[in-house]
Chimera marker file (.cmm) of the C-alpha trace (Angstrom):
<marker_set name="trace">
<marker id="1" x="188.135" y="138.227" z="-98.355" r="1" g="1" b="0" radius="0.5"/>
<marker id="2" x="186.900" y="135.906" z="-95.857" r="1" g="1" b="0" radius="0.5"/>
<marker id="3" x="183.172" y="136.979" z="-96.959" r="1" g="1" b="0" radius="0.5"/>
<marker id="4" x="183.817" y="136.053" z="-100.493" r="1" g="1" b="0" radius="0.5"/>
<marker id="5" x="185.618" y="132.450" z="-99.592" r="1" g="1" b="0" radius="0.5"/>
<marker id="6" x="182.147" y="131.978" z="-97.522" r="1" g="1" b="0" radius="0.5"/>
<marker id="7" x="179.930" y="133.078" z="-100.420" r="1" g="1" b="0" radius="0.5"/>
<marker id="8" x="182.120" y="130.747" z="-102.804" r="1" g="1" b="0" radius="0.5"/>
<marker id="9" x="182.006" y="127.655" z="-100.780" r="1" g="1" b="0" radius="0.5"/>
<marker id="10" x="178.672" y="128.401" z="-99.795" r="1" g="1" b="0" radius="0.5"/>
<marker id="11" x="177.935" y="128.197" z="-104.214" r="1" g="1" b="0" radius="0.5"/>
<marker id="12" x="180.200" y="125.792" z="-104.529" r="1" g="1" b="0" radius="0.5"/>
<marker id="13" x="178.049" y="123.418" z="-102.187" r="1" g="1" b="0" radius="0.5"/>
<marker id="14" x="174.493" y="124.298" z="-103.704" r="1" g="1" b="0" radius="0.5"/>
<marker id="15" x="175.925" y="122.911" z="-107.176" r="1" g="1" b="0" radius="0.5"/>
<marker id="16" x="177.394" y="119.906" z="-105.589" r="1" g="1" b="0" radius="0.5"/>
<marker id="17" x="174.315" y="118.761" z="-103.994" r="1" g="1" b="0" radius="0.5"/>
<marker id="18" x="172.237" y="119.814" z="-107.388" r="1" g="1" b="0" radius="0.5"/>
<marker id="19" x="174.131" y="116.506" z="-109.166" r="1" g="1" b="0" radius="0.5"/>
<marker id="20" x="172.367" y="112.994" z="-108.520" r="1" g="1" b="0" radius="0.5"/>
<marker id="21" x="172.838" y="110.218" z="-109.969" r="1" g="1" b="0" radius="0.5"/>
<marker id="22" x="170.248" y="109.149" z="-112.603" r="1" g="1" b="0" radius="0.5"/>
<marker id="23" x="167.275" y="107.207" z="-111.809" r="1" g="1" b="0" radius="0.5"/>
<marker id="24" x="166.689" y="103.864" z="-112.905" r="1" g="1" b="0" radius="0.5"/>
<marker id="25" x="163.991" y="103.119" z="-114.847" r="1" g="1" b="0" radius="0.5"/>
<marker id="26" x="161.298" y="101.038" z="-112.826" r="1" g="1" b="0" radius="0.5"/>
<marker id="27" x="160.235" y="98.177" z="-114.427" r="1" g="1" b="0" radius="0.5"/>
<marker id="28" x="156.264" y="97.233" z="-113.815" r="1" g="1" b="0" radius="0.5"/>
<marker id="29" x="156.540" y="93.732" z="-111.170" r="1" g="1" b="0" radius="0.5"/>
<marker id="30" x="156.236" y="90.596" z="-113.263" r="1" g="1" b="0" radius="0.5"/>
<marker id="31" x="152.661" y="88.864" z="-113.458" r="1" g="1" b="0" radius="0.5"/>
<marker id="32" x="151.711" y="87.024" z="-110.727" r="1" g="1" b="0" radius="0.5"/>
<marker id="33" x="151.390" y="83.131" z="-111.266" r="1" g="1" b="0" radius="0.5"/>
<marker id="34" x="148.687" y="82.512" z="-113.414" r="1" g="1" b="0" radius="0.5"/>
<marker id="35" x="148.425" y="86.141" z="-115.130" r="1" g="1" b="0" radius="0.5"/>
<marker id="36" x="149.685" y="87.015" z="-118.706" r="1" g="1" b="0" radius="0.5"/>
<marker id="37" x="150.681" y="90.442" z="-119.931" r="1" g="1" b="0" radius="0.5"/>
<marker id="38" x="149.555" y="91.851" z="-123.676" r="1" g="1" b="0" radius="0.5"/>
<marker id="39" x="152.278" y="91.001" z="-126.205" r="1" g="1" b="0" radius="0.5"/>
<marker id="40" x="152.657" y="94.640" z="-126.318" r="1" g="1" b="0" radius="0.5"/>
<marker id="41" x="153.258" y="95.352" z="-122.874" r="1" g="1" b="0" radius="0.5"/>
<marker id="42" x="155.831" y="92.122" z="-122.051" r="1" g="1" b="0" radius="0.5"/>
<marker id="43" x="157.830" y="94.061" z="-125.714" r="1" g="1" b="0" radius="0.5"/>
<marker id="44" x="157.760" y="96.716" z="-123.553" r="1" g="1" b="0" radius="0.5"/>
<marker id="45" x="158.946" y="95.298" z="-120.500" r="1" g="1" b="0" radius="0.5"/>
<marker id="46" x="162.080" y="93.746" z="-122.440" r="1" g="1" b="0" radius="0.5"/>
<marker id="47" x="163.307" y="97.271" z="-123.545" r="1" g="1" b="0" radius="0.5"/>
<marker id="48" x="162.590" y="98.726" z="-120.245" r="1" g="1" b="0" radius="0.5"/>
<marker id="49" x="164.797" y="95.920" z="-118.911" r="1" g="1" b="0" radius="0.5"/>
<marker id="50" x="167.361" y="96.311" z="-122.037" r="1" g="1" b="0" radius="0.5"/>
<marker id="51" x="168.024" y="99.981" z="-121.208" r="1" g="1" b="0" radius="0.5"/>
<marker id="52" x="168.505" y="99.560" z="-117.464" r="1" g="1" b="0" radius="0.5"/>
<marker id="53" x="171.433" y="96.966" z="-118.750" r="1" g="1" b="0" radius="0.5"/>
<marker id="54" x="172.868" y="99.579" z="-120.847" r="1" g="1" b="0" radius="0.5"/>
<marker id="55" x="172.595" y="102.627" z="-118.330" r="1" g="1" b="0" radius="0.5"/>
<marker id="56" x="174.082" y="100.038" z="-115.269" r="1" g="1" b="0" radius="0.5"/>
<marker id="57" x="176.769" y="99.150" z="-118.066" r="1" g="1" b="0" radius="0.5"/>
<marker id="58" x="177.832" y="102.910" z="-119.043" r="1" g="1" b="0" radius="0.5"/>
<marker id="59" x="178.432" y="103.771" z="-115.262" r="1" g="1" b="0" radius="0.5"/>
<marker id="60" x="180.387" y="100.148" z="-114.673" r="1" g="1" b="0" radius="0.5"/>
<marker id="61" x="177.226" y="99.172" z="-112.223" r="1" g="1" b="0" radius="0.5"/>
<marker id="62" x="177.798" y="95.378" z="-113.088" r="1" g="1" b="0" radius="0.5"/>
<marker id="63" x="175.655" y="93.960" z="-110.550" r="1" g="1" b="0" radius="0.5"/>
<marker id="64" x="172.842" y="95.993" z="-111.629" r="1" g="1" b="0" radius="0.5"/>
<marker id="65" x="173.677" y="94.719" z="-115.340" r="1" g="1" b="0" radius="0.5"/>
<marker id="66" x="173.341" y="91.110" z="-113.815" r="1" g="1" b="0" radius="0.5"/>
<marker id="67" x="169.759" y="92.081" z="-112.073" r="1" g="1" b="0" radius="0.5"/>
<marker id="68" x="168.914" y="93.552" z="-115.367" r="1" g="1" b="0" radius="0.5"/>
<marker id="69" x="169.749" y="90.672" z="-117.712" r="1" g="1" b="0" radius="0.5"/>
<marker id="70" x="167.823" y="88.583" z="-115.112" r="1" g="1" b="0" radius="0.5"/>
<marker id="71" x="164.460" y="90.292" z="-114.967" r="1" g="1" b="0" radius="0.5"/>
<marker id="72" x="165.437" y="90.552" z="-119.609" r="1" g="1" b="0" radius="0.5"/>
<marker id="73" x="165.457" y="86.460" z="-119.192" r="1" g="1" b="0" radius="0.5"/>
<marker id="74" x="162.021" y="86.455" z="-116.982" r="1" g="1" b="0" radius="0.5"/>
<marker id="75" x="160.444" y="88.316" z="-119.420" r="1" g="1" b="0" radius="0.5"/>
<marker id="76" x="161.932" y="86.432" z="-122.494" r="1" g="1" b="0" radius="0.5"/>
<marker id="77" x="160.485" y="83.446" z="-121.109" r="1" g="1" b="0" radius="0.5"/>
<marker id="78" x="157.090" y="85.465" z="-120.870" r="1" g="1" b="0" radius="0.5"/>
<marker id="79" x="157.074" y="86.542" z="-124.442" r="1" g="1" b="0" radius="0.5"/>
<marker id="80" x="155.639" y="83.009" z="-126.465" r="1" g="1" b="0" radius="0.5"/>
<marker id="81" x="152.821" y="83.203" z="-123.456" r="1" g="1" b="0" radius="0.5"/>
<marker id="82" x="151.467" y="86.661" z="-124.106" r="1" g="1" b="0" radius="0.5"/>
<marker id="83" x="147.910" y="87.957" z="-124.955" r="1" g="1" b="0" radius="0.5"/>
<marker id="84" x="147.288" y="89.795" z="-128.754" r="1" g="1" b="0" radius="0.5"/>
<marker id="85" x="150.247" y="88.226" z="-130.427" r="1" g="1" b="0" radius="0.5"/>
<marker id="86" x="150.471" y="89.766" z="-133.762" r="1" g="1" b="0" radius="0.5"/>
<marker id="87" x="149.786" y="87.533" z="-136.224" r="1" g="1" b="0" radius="0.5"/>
<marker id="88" x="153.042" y="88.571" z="-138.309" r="1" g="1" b="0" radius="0.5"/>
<marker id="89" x="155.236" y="87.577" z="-134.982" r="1" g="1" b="0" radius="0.5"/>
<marker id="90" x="153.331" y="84.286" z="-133.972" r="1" g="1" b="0" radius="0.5"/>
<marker id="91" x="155.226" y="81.788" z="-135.737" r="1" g="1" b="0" radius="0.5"/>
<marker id="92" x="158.677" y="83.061" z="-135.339" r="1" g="1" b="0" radius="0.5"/>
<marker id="93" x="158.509" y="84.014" z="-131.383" r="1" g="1" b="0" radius="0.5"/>
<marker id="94" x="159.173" y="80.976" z="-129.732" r="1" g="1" b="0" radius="0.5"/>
<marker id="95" x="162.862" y="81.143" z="-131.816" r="1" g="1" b="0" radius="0.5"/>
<marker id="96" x="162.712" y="85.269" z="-130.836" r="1" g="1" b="0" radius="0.5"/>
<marker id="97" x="162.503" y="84.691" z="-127.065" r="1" g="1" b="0" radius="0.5"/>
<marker id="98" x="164.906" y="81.503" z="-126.880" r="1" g="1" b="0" radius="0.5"/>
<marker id="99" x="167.741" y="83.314" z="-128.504" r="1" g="1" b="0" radius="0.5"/>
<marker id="100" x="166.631" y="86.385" z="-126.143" r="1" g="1" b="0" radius="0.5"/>
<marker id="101" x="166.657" y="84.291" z="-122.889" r="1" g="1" b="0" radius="0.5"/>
<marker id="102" x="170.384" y="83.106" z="-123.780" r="1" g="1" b="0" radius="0.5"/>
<marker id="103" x="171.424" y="86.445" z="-124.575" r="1" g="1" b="0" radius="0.5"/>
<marker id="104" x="170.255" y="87.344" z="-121.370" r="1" g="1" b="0" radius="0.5"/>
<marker id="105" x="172.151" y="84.549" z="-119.611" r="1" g="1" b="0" radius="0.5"/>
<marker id="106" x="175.428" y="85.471" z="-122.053" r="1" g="1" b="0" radius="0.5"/>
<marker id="107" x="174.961" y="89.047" z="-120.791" r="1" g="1" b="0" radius="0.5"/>
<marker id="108" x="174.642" y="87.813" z="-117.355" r="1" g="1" b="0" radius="0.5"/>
<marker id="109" x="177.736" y="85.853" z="-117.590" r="1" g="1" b="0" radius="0.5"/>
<marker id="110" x="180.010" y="88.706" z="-118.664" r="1" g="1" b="0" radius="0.5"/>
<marker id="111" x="178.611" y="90.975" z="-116.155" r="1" g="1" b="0" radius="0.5"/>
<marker id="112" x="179.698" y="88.965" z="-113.140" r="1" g="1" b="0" radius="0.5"/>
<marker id="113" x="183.605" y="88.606" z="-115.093" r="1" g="1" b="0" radius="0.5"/>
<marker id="114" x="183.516" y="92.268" z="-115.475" r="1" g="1" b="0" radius="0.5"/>
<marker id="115" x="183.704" y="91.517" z="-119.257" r="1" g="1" b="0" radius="0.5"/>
<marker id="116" x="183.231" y="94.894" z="-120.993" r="1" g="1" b="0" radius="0.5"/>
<marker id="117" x="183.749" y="93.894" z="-124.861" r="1" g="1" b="0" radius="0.5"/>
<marker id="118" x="181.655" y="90.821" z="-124.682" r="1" g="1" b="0" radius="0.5"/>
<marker id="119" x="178.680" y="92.402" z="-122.350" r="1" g="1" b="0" radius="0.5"/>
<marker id="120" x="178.939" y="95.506" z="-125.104" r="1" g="1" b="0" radius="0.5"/>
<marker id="121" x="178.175" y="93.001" z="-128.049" r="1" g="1" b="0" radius="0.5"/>
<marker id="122" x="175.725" y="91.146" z="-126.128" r="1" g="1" b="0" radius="0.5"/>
<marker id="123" x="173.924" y="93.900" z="-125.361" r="1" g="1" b="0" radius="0.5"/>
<marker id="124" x="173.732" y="95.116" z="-129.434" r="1" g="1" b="0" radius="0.5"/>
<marker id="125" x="172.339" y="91.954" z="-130.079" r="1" g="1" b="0" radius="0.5"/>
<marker id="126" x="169.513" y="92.166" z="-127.169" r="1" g="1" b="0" radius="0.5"/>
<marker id="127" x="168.624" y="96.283" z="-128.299" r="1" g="1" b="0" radius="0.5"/>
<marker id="128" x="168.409" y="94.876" z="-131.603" r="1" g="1" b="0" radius="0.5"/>
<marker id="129" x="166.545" y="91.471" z="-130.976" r="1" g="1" b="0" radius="0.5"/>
<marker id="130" x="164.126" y="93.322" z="-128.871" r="1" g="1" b="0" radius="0.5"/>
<marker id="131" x="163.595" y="96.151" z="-131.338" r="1" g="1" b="0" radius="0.5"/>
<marker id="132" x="162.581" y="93.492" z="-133.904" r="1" g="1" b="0" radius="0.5"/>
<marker id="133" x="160.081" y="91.793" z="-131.481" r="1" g="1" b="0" radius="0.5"/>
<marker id="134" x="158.251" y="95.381" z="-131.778" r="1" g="1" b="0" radius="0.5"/>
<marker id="135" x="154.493" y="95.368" z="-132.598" r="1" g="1" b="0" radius="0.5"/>
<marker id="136" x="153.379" y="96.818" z="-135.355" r="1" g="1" b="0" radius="0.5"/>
<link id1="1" id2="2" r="1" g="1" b="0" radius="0.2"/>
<link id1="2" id2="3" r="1" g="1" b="0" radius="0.2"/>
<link id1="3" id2="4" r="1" g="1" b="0" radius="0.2"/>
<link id1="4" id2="5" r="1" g="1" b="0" radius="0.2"/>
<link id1="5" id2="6" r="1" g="1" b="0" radius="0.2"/>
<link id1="6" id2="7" r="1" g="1" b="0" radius="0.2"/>
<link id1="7" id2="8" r="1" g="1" b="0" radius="0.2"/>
<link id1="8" id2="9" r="1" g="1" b="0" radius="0.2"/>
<link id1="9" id2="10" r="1" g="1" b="0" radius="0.2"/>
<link id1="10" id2="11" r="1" g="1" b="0" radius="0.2"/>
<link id1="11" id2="12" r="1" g="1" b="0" radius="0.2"/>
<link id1="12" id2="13" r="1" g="1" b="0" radius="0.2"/>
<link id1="13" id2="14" r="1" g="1" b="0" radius="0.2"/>
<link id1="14" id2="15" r="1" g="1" b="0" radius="0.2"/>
<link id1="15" id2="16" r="1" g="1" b="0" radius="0.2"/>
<link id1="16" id2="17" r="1" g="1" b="0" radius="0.2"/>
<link id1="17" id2="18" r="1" g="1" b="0" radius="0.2"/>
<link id1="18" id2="19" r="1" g="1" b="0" radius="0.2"/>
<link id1="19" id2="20" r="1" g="1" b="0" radius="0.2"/>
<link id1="20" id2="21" r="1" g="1" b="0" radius="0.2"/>
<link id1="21" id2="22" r="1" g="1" b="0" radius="0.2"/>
<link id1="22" id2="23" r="1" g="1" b="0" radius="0.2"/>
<link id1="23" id2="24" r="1" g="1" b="0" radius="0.2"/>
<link id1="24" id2="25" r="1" g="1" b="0" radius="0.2"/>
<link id1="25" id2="26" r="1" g="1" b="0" radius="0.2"/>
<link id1="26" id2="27" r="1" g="1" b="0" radius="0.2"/>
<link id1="27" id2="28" r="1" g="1" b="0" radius="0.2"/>
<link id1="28" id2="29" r="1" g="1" b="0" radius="0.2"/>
<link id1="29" id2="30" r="1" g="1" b="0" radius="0.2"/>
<link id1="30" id2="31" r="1" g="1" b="0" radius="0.2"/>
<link id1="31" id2="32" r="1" g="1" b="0" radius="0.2"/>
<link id1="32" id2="33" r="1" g="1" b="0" radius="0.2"/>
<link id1="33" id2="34" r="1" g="1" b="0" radius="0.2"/>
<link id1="34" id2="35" r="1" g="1" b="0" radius="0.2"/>
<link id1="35" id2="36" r="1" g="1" b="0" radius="0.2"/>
<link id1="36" id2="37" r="1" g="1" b="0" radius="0.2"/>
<link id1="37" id2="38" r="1" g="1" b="0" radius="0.2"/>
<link id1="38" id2="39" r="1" g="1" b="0" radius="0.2"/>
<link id1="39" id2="40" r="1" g="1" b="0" radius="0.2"/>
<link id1="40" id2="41" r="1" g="1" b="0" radius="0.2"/>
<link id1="41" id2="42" r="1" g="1" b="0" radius="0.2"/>
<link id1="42" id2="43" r="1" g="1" b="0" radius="0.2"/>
<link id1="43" id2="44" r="1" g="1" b="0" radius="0.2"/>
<link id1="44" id2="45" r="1" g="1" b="0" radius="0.2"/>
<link id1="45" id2="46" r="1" g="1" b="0" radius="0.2"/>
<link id1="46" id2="47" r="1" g="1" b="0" radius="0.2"/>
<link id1="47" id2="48" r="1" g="1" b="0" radius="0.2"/>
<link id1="48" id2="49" r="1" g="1" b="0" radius="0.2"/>
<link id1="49" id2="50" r="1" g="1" b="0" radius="0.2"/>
<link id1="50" id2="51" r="1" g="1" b="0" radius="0.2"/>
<link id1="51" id2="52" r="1" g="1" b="0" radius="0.2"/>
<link id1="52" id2="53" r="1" g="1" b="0" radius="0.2"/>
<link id1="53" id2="54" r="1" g="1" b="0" radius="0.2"/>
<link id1="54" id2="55" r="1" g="1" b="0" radius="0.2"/>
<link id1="55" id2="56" r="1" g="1" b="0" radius="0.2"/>
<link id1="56" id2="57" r="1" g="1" b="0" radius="0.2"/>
<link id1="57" id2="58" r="1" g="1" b="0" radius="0.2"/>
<link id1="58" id2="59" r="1" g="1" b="0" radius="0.2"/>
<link id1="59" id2="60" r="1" g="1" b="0" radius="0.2"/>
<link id1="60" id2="61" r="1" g="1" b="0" radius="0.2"/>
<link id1="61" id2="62" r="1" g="1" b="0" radius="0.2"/>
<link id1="62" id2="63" r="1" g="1" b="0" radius="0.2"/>
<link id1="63" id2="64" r="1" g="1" b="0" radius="0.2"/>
<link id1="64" id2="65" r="1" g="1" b="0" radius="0.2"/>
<link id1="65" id2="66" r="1" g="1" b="0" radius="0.2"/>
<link id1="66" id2="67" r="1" g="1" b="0" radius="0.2"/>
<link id1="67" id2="68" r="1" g="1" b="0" radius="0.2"/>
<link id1="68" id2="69" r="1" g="1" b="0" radius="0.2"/>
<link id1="69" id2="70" r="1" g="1" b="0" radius="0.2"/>
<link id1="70" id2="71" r="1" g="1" b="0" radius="0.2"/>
<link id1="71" id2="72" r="1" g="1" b="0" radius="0.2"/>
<link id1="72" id2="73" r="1" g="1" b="0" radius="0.2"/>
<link id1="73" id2="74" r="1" g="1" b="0" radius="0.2"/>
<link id1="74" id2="75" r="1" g="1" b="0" radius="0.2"/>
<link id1="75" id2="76" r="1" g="1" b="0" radius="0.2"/>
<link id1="76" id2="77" r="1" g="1" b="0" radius="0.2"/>
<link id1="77" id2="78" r="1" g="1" b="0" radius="0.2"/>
<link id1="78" id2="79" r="1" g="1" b="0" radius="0.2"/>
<link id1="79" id2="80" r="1" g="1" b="0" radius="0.2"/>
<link id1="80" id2="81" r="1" g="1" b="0" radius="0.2"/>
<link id1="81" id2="82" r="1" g="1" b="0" radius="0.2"/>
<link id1="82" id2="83" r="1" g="1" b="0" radius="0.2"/>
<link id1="83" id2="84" r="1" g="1" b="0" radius="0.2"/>
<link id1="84" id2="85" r="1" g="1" b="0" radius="0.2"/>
<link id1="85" id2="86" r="1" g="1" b="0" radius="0.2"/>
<link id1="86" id2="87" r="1" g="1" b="0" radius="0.2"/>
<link id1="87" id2="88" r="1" g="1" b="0" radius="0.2"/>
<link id1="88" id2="89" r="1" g="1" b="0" radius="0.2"/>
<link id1="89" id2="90" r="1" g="1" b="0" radius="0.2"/>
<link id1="90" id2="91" r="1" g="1" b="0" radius="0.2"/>
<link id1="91" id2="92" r="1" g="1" b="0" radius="0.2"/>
<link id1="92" id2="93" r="1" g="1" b="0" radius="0.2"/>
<link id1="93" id2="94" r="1" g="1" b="0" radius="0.2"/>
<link id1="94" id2="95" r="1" g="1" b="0" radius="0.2"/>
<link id1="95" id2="96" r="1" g="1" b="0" radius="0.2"/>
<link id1="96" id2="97" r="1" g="1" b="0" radius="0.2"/>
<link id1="97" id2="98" r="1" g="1" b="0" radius="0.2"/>
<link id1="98" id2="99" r="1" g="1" b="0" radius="0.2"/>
<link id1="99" id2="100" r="1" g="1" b="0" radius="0.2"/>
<link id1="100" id2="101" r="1" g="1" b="0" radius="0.2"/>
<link id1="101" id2="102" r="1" g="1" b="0" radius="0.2"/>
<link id1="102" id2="103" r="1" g="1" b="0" radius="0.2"/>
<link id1="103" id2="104" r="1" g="1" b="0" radius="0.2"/>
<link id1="104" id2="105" r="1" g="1" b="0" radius="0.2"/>
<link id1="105" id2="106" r="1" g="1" b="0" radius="0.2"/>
<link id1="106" id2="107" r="1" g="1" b="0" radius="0.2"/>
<link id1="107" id2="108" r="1" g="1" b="0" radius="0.2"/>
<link id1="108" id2="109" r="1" g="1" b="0" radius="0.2"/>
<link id1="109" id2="110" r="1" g="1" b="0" radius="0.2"/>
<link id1="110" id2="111" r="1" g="1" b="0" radius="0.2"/>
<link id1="111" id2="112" r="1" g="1" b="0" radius="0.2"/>
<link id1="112" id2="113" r="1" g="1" b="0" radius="0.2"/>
<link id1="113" id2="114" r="1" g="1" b="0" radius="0.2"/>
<link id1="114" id2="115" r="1" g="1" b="0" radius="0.2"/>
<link id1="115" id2="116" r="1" g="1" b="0" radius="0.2"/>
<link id1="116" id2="117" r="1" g="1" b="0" radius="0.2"/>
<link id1="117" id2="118" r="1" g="1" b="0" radius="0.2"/>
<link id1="118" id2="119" r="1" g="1" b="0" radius="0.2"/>
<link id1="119" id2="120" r="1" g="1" b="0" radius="0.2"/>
<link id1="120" id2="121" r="1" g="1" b="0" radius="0.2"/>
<link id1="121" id2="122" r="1" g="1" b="0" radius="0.2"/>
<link id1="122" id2="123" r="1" g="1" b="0" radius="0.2"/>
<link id1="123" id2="124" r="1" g="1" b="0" radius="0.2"/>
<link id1="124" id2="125" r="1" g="1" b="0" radius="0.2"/>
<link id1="125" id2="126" r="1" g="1" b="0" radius="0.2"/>
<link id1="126" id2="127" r="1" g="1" b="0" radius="0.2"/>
<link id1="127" id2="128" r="1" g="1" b="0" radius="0.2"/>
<link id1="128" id2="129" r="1" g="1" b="0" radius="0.2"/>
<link id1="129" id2="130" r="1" g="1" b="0" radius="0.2"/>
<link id1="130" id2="131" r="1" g="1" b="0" radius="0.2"/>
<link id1="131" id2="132" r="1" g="1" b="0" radius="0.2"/>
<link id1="132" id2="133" r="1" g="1" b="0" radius="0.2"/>
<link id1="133" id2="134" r="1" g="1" b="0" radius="0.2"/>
<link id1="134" id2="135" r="1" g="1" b="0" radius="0.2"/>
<link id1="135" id2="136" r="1" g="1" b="0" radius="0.2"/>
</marker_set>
């Protein structure tokens, strides 16, 4: 009896330290002053940064929501100064990445007051803002 308690506790622990927590996706640094990202790769950036929000938001990680609409507003404000703009998104961006930035800011807002209807909304509108800022 006492061989098989040993033998379940002993299972018991190996699938307990098998579970981790999922990693966060690692966003590429921003440029450094003076350097400008492809149009392509800032797009990118912005859903790297949208998902991170909505991963931190599922597991009620609201500071990490807050860090994540921050580095969604730095790379908002990126956008209008990228390299390779398509042509079809050059004379609607600047509007794109303002409404981004303060959808960013809204989203960091509701993540410090632990606000989960409003941060879920805001971050519909950002998944689906950034999804139309897609190249082509």
């Amino acid at each position: 009896m006492t061989r098989t308690r040993i033998a379940g506790l002993a299972a018991l622990a190996l699938l307990a330290g098998c579970q981790t927590q999922p990693e966060q996706l690692r966003v590429p640094p921003a440029p450094l002053e003076g350097q400008t990202l492809t149009y392509r790769d800032t797009v990118t950036r912005a859903r790297m940064w949208a998902t991170n929000a909505v991963e931190a938001f599922y597991v009620d990680k609201w500071a990490e929501v807050e860090s994540s609409a921050n580095g969604l507003e730095e790379t908002a404000r990126f956008l209008p100064k990228s390299l390779d703009i398509p042509d079809s998104r050059r004379s609607t961006l600047e509007v794109q990445a303002t409404a981004l930035q303060q959808d960013a800011q809204d989203l960091r807002r509701f993540a410090r007051n632990n606000d989960e209807k409003k941060a879920n909304e805001t971050l519909q509108r950002i998944h689906q803002r950034v999804r139309d800022l897609r190249p082509e």
